[in-house]
Each structure stands twice: as structure tokens, then as C-alpha cells.
PAZAPA-4460 file (N, C-alpha, C; in steps of 0.05 Angstrom, whole numbers, plus 32768, in hexadecimal, padded with zeros to 4 digits):
% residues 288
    n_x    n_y    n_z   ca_x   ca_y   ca_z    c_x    c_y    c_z   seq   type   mol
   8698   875E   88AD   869A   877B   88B1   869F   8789   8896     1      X     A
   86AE   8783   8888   86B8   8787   8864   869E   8789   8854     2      X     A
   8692   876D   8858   8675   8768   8849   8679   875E   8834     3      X     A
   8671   8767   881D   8672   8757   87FD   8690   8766   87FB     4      X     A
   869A   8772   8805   86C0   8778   87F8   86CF   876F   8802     5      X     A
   86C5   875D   8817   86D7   8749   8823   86EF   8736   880E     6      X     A
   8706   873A   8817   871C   8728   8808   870C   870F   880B     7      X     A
   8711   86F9   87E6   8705   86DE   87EB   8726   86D5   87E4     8      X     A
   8724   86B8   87E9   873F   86AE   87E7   874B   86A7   87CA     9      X     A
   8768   86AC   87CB   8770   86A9   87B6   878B   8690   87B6    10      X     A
   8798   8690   87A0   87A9   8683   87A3   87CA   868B   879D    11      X     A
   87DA   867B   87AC   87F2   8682   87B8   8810   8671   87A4    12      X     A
   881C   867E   879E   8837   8667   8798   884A   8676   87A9    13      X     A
   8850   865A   87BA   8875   866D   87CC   8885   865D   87BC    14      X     A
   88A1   8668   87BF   88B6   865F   87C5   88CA   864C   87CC    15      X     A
   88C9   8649   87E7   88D0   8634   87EE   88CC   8621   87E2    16      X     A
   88EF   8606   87E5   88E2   85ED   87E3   88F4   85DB   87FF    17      X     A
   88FD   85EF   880E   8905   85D5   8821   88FE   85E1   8844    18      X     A
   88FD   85D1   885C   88EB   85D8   886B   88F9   85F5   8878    19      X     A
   8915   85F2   8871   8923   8606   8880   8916   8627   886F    20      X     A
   8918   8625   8856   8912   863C   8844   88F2   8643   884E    21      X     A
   88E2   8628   8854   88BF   8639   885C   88C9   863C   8870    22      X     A
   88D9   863D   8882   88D8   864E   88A0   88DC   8664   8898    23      X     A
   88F1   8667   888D   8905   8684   8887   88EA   868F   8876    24      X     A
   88E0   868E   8864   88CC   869C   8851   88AE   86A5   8866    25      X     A
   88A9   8691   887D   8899   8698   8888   889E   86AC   88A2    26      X     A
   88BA   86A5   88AE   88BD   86C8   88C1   88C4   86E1   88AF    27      X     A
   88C1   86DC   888E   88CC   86F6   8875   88AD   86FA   8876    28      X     A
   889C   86F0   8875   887C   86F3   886D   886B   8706   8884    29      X     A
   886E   86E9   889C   8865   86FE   88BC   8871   871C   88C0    30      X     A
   8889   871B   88B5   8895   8732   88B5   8884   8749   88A6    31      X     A
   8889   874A   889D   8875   8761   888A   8856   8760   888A    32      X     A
   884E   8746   8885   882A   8745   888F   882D   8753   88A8    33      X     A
   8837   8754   88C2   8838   8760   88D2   883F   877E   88D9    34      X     A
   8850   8783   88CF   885D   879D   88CD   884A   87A6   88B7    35      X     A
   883B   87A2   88AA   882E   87AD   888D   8812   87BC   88A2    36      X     A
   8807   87A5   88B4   87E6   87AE   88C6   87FD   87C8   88DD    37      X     A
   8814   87CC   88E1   8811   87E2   88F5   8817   87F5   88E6    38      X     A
   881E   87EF   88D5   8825   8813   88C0   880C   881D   88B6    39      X     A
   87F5   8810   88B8   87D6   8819   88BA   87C3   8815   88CC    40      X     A
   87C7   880E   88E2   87B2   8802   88F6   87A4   881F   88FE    41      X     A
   87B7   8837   8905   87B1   884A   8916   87A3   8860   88FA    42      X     A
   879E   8859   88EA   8797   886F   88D4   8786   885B   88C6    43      X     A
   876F   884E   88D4   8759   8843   88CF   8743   8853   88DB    44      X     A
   8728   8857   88D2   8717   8869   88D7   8707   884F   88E9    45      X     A
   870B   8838   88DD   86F8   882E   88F1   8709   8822   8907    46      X     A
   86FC   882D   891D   870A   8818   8938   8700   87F8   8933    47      X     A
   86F0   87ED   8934   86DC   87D3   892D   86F0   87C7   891D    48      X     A
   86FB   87CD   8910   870E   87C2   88F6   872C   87C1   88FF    49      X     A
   873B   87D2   8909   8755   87DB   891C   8754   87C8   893B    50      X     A
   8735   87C1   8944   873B   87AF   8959   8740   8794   8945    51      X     A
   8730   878D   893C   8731   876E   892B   874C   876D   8926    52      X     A
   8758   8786   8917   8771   8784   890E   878C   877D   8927    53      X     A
   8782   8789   8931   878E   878E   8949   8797   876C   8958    54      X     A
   8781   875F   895E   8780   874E   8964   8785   8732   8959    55      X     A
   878A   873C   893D   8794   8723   8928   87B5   8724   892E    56      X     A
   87B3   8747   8929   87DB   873E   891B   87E9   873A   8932    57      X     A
   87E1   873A   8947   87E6   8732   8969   87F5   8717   8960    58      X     A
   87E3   8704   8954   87EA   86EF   8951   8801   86E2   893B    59      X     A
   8800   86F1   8929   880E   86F6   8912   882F   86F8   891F    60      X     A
   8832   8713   8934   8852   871A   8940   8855   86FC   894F    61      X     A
   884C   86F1   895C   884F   86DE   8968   8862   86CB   8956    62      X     A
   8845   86C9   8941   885B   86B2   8931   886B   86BA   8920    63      X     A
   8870   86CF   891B   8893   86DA   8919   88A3   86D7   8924    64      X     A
   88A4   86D6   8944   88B8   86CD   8953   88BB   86B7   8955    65      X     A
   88A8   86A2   8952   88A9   8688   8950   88BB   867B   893A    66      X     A
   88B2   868E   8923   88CD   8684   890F   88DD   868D   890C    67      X     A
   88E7   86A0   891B   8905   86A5   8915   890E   868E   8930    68      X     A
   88FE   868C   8945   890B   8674   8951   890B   8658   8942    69      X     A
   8903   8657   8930   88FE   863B   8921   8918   863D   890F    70      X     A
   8920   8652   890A   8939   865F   88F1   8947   8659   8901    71      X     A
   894C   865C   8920   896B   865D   892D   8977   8676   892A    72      X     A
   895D   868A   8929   895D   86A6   8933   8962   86B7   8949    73      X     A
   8967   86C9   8952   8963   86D5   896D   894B   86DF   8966    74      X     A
   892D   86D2   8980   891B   86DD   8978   890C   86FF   897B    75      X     A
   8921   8708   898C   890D   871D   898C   892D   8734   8992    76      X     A
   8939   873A   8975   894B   8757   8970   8944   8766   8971    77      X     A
   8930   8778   897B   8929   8790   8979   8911   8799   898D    78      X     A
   8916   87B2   898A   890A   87BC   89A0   88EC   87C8   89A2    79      X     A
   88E7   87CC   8988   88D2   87D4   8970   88CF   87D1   8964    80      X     A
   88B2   87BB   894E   88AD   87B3   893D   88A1   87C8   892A    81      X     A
   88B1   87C5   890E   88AB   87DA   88F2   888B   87D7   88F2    82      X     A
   888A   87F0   88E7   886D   87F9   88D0   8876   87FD   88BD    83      X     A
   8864   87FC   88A1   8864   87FF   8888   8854   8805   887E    84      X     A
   884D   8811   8864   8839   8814   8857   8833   87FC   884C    85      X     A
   8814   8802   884D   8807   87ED   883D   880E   87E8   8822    86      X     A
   8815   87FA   880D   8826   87F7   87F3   8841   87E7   87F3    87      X     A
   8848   87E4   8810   885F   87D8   880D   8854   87B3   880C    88      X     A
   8844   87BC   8827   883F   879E   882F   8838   878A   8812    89      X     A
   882D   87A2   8804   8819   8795   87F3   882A   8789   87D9    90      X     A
   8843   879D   87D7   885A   8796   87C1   886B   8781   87C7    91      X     A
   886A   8778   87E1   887B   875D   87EE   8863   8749   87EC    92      X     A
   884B   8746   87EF   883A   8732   87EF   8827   872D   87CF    93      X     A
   8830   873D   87B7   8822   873A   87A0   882E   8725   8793    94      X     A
   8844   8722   8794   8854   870C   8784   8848   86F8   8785    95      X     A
   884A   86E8   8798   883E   86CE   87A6   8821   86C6   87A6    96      X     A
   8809   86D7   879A   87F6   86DA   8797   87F0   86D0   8777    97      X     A
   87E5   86C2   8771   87E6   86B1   874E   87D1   86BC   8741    98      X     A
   87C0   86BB   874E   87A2   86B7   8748   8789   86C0   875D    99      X     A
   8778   86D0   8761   8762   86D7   876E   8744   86CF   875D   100      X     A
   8730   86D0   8761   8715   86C4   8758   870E   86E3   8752   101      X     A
   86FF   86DD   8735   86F9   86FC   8734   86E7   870C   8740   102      X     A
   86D9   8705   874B   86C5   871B   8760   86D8   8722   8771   103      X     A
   86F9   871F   8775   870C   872D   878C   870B   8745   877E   104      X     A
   8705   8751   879C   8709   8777   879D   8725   877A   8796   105      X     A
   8722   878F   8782   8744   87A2   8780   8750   87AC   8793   106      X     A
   876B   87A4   8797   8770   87BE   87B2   877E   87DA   87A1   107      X     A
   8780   87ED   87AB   8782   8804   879E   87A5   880E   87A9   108      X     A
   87AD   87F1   87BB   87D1   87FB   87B3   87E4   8807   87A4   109      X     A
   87F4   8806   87AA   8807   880F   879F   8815   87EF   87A2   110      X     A
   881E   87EB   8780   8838   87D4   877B   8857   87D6   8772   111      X     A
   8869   87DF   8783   8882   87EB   8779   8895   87D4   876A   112      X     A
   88A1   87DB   8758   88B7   87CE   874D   88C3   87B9   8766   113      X     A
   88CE   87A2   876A   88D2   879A   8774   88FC   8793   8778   114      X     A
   8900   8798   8786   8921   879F   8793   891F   8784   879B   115      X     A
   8939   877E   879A   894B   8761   87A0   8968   8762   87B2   116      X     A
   8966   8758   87C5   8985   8758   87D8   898F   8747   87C7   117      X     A
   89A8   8750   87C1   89B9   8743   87B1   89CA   8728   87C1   118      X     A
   89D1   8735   87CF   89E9   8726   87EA   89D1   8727   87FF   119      X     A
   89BD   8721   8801   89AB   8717   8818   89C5   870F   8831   120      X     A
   89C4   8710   884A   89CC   8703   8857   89BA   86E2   885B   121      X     A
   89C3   86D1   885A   89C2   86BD   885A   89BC   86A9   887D   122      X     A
   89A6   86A8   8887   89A3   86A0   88A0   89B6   8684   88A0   123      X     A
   89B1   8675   8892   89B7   8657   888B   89D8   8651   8889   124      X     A
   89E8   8663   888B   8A09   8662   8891   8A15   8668   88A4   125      X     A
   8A1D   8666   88B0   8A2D   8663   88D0   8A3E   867F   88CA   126      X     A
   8A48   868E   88BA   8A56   86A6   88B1   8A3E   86AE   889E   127      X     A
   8A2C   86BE   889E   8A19   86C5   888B   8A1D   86E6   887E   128      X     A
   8A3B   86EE   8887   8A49   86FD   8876   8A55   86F1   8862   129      X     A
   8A56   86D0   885C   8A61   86CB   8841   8A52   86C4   8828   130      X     A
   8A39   86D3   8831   8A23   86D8   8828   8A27   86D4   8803   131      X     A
   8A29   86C9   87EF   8A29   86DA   87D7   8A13   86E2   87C9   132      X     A
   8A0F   86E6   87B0   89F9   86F1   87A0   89EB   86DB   879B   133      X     A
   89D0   86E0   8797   89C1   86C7   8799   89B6   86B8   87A7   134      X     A
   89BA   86B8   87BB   89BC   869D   87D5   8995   86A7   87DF   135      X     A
   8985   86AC   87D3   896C   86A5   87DE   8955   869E   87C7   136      X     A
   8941   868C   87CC   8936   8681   87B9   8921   8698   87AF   137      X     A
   892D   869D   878E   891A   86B3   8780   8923   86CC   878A   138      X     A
   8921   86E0   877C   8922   8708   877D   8911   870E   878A   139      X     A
   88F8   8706   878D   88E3   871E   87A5   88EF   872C   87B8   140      X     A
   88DE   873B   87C9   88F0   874A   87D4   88EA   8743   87F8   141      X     A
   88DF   8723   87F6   88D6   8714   880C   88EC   86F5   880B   142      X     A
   88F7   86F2   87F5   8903   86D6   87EF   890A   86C6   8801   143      X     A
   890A   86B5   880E   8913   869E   881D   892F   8699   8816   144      X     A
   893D   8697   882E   895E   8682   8829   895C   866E   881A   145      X     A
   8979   866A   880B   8978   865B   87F9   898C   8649   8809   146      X     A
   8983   862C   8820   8993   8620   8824   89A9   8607   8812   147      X     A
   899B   8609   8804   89AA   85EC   87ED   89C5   8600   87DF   148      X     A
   89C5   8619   87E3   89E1   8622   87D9   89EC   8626   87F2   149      X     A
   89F0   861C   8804   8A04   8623   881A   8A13   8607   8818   150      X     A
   8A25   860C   881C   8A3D   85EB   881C   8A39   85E4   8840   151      X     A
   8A33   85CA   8838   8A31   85B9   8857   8A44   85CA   8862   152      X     A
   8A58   85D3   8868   8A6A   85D8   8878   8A6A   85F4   8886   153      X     A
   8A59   8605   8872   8A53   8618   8876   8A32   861D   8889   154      X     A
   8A24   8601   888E   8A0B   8607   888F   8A06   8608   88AF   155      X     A
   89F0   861D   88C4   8A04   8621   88DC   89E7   860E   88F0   156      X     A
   89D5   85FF   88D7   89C2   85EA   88E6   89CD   85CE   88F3   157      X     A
   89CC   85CB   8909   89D4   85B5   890E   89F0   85B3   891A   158      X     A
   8A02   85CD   8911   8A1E   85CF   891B   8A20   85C4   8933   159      X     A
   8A1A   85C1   8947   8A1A   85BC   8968   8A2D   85D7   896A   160      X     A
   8A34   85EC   8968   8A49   8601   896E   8A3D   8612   897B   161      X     A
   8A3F   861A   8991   8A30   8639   89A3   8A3A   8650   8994   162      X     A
   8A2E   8657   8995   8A29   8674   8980   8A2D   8672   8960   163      X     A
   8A33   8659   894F   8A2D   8650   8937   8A0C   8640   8930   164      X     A
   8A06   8639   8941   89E8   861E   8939   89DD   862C   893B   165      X     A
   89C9   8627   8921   89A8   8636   8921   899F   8624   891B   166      X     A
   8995   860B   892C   898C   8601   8937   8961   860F   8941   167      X     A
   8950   8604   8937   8937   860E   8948   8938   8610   896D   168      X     A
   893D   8627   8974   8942   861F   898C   892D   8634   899F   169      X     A
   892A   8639   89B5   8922   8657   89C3   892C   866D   89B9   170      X     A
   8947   8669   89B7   8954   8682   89B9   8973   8685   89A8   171      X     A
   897F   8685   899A   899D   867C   8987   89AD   869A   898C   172      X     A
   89C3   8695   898F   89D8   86AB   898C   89ED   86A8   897C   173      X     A
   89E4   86B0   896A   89FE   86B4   8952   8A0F   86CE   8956   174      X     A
   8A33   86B3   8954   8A3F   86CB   8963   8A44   86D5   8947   175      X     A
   8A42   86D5   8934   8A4E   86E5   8916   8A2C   86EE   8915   176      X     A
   8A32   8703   8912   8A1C   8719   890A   8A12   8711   88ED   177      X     A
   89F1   8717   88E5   89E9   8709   88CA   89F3   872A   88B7   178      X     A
   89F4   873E   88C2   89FD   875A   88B6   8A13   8765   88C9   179      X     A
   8A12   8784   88C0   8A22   8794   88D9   8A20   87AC   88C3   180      X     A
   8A29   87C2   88D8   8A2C   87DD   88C8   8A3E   87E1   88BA   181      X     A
   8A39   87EA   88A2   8A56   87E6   8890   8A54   87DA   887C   182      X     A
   8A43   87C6   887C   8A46   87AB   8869   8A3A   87B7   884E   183      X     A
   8A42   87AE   8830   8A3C   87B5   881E   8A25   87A3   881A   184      X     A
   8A10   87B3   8812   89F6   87A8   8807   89EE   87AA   87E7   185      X     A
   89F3   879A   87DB   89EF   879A   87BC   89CF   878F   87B5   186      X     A
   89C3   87A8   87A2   89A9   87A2   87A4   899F   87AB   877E   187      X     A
   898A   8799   877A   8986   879E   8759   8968   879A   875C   188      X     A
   895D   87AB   8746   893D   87B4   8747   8930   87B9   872D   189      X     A
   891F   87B4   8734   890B   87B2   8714   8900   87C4   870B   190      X     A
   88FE   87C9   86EC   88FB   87E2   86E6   88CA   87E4   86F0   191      X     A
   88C6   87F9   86F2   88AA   87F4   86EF   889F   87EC   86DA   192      X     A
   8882   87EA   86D4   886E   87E0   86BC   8872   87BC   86C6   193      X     A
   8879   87AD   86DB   8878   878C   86DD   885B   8780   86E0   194      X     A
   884B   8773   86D6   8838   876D   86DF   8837   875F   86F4   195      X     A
   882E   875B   870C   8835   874C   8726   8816   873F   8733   196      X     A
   8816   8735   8744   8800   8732   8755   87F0   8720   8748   197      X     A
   87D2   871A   8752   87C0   86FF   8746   87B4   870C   8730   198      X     A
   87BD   86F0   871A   87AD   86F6   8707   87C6   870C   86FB   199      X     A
   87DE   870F   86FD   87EB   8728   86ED   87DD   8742   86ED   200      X     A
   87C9   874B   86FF   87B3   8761   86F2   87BD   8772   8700   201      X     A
   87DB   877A   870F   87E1   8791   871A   8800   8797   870B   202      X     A
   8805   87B5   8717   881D   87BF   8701   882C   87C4   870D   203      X     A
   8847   87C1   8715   8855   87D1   8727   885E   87EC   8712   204      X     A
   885D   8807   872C   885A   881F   871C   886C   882C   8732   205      X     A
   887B   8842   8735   888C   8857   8741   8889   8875   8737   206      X     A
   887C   8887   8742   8884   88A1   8745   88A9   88AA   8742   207      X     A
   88AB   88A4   8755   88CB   88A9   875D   88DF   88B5   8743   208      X     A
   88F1   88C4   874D   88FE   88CD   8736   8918   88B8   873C   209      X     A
   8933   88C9   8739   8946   88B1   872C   8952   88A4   874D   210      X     A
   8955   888B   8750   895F   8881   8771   8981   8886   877A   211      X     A
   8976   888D   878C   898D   889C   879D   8992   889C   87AD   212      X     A
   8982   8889   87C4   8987   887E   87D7   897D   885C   87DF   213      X     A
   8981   885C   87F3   897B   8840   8804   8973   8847   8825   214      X     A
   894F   8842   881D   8943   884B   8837   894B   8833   884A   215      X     A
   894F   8832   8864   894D   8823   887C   8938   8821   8890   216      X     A
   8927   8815   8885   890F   880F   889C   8907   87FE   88B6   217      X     A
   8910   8804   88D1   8918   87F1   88E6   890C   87F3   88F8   218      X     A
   88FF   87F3   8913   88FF   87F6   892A   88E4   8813   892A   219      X     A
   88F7   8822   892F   88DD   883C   8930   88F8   8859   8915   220      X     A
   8909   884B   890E   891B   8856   8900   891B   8852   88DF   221      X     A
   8921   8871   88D7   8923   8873   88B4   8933   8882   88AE   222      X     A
   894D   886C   88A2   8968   8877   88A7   8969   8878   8879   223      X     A
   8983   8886   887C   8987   8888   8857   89A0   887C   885A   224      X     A
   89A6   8873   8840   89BE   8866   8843   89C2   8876   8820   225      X     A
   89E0   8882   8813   89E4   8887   87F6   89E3   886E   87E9   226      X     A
   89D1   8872   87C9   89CF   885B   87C3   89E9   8864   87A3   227      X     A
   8A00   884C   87A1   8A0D   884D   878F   8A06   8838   8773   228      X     A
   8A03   8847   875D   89F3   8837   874E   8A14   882A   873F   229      X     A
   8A0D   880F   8737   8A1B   8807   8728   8A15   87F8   8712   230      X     A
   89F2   87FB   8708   89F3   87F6   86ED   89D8   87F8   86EB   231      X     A
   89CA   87EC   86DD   89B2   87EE   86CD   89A1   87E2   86E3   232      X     A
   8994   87F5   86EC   897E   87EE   8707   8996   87D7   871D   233      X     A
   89A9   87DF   8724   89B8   87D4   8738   89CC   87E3   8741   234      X     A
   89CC   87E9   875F   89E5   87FC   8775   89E6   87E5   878C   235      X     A
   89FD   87EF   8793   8A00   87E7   87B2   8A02   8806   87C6   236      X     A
   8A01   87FF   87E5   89FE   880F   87F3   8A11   8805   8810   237      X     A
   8A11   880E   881E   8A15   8802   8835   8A08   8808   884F   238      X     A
   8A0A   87F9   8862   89FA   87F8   887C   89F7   880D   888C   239      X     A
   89EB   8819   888F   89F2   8830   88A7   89F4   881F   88C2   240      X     A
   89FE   8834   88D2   8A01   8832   88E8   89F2   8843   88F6   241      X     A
   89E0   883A   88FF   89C9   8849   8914   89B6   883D   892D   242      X     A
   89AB   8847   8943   89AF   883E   8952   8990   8842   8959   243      X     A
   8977   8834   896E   8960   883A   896C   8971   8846   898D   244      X     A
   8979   883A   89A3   8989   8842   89C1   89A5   8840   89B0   245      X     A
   89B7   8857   89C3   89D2   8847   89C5   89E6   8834   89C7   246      X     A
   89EE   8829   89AD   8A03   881E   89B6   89EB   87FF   89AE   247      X     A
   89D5   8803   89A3   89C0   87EE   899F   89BD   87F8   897C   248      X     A
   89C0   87DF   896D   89BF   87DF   894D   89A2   87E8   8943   249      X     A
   8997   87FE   893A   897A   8801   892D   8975   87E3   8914   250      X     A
   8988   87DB   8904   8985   87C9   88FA   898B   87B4   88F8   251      X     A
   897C   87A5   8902   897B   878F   8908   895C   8776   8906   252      X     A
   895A   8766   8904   8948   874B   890F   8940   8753   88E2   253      X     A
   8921   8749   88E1   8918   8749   88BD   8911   8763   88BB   254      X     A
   891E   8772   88AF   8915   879C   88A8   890E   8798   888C   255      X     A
   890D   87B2   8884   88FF   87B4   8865   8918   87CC   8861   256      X     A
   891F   87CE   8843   892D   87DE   8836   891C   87E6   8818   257      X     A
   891F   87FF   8816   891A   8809   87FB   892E   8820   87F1   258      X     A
   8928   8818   87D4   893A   8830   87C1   892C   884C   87C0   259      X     A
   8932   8860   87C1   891C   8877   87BF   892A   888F   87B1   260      X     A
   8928   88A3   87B2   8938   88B8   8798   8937   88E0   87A4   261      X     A
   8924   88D3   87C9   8933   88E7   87DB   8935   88D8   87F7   262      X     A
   8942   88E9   880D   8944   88DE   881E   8935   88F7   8839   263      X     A
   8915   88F6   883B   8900   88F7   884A   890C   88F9   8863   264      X     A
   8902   890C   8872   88FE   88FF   8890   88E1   88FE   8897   265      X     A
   88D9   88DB   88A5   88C3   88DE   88A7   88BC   88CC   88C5   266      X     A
   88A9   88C8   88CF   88A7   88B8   88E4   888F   889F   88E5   267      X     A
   8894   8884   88F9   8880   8877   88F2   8868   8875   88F1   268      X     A
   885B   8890   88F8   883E   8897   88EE   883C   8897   88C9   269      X     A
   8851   88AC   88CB   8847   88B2   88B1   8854   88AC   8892   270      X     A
   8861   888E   889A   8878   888C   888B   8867   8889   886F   271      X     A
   8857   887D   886B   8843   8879   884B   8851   8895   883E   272      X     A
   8855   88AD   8844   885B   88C1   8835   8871   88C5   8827   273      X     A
   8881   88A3   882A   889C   889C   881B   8895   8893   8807   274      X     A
   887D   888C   87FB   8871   887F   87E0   887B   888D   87C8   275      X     A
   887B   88A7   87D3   8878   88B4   87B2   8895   88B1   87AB   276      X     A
   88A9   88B0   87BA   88C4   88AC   87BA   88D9   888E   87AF   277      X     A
   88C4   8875   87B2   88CF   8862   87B2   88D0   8855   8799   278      X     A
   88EC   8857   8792   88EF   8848   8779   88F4   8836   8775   279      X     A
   88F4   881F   8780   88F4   8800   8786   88ED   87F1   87A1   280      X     A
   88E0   87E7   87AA   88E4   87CF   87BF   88C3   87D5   87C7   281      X     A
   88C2   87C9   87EB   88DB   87C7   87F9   88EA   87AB   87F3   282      X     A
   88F6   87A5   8808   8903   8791   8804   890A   8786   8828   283      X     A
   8902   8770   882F   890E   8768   8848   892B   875A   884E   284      X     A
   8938   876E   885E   8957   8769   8856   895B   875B   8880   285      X     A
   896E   8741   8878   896F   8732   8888   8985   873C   88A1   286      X     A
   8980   8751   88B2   8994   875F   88BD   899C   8749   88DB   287      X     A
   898A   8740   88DC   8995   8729   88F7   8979   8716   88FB   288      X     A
***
């Protein structure tokens, strides 16, 4: 259908090196490859292209839920699956990309500076509020858990404990929450001009003036959170508390977070119109 501008294949370096981290890196991937096709499906001119699409990423959510059941996830937190812009999708999936063959078509994205959860919550600890700095393999803003820093004692695979084991199972209930509202989120970001993507031949670049917030992107919700800077491209923020129903957490299951420098109201048609605003990320922040 594309024709001669058809994507040809390129090549990939992840992350991961142990089987628990490619689970975790692969429901961080489905996540956004997924969420990336509905924040554009409906603002495609061709239908012919929007069914195909349509009919692929069908398969894609599926196996999202599959791995967070493989993680010892609850598979399905939410009530509504995110959209995003394609600039986002495209700033979470350039990293990992080494190399393309040169007859690959340019895409005409946008590549933002790339934002880092500092204190990631940590799936792989039975308390994954004792989260510290570091704990996932590499800064992207997709990174996989880093299980080899969790102390056996701390690790909640295998526990036999009801509401501790994350265990691959149907269904896991962790009674300690992986976030909550409130919780301090410490986050650090790269300045633009990085060369990124295959072949280095893309730039990350930002409009945005100086950051001043911390967008929340969840469910069908785009919440602000104040962002407090505490040093040279690094603030923390904290969680809001917001709700998609009553008395039901908007954030929650793999969301995306960005730094931005206003705070928009926009909705998930038309959220792309946060671009000109975003001065780092996004970033997929592990809310449950």
C-alpha cells in the first residue's frame, strides 16, 4: 500500500539481559507502539491504511496484556487505553534503532530530548516504593527493570505470598501499590542537539521554553503536576491525585509522562498540540 516508501528493515539493540527485564521492556514497548497507532489512527486520510492499522495494533494490545501477565502484573488497570503523538512514539522507539539501510525513507518526526524516571518504580520488589535511583537497565525513557539490583529478599518472584508474588500468572494482586498519589517523582533530562536514532542521523530538538511542569498522560486524562527544579536539567514533582470515575486512580497500569513549560488543556483527539510545549520526554512511568 506504501509502495517504494515502504519502511525496509533495520536493526535493533535492546536492553535487556535477563528474561525477567525482556518481559518488563516488552509490555514498556507494546505500550507505546500501541498507544503511539491510536493517537493517529483517526486523523489518517486514508481509511485503507487506518483499517490495516486498525487490525494490526488489535494484536499488539493483546500482547500487552500478556506481558504484564508474564511480569506478575494486574493485567488490565484501566479503563482506557492512552494515545500519543506520533513524535512521542517515535522519541521512545529511536534509541533502540542502530542502523537502517540507506534507501530507508526519513520520517519527518519530531525527536525530543529524552527524560529519565529517576526512582522508576520497580515491578521486581515485593515493596516497589523502596524503589531507589537507578534500578532500571539504561536512561531511555522505555528502560526495562533492573532485576540484579534487587536483594533476594526483596524480590517479590517466586515469594509464594498472596498479594506479594509476581509470579507469571492470569491475574497478580499486589497488595503494596507500585505508586500512589503523593509519591515524589524525581526525574532528569537531556539537554537537546543528541544525535539519536539509526545511523545517529536524527537530532533531538525542543521548541519549548523553560520546564515547568510534569504532564500526566493516562486513560482518556491530561493532568499537570508543578515541576520543582533541583539542578541542571533535573526536578522532582509529585503524583497527582486524579481520578478517570470516582474514587478510581486515572494513573495507573504503563502511562507516559513529559516535562513541558505550560500547562494546556487539551483532549485525546487533539493532544499532538502539546509538541510545541514539550521540553523533555515522554517517558513511561510505571504507575501499576
Amino acid at each position: 500500500m506504501l509502495g517504494a516508501q515502504a519502511p525496509v528493515q533495520c536493526t535493533y539493540n535492546y536492553p535487556f539481559t535477563t528474561v525477567r527485564e525482556f518481559v518488563d521492556f516488552c509490555q514498556k514497548l507494546t505500550r507505546f507502539g500501541e498507544s503511539g497507532v491510536y493517537g493517529f489512527l483517526n486523523h489518517l486520510d486514508s481509511r485503507e491504511a487506518g483499517q490495516l492499522l486498525l487490525q494490526s495494533i488489535s494484536t499488539e494490545a493483546r500482547q500487552q496484556m500478556i506481558f504484564r501477565q508474564f511480569n506478575g502484573l494486574f493485567p488490565m488497570p484501566v479503563w482506557f487505553e492512552t494515545g500519543i503523538p506520533q513524535s512521542w512514539a517515535w522519541t521512545l522507539l529511536a534509541p533502540y534503532i542502530s542502523s537502517c539501510p540507506a534507501n530507508q525513507t526519513r520520517l519527518a518526526w519530531q525527536n525530543f530530548p529524552a527524560l529519565t524516571v529517576l526512582n522508576q518504580p520497580n515491578p521486581a520488589r515485593i515493596n516497589a516504593n523502596r524503589t531507589t535511583f537507578g534500578e532500571t537497565v539504561g536512561t531511555t525513557g522505555s528502560a526495562p527493570l533492573n532485576e540484579t539490583v534487587v536483594p533476594a529478599a526483596d524480590r517479590c518472584l517466586n515469594s509464594g505470598v498472596v498479594g506479594e508474588d509476581c509470579s507469571p500468572a492470569i491475574s497478580q494482586n499486589r497488595s503494596i501499590p507500585l505508586s500512589f498519589a503523593g509519591r515524589e517523582v524525581f526525574l532528569q533530562w537531556e539537554a537537546p542537539g543528541k544525535p539519536v536514532g539509526p545511523n545517529n542521523s536524527y537530532i533531538t530538538a525542543t521548541t519549548a521554553g523553560a520546564p515547568a511542569y510534569v504532564a500526566w498522560v493516562t486513560q482518556l486524562n491530561l493532568t499537570y503536576s508543578t515541576l520543582t527544579l533541583t539542578g541542571n536539567n533535573t526536578g522532582s514533582t509529585f503524583q497527582p491525585n486524579t481520578s478517570t470515575y470516582a474514587g478510581d486512580p486515572a494513573i495507573n497500569g504503563t502511562m507516559f509522562i513529559a516535562i513541558t513549560d505550560a500547562n494546556i488543556t487539551l483532549t485525546p483527539f487533539n493532544l499532538s498540540m502539546i509538541n510545541p510545549h514539550v521540553v523533555a520526554g515522554p517517558a513511561l512511568y510505571q504507575a501499576g
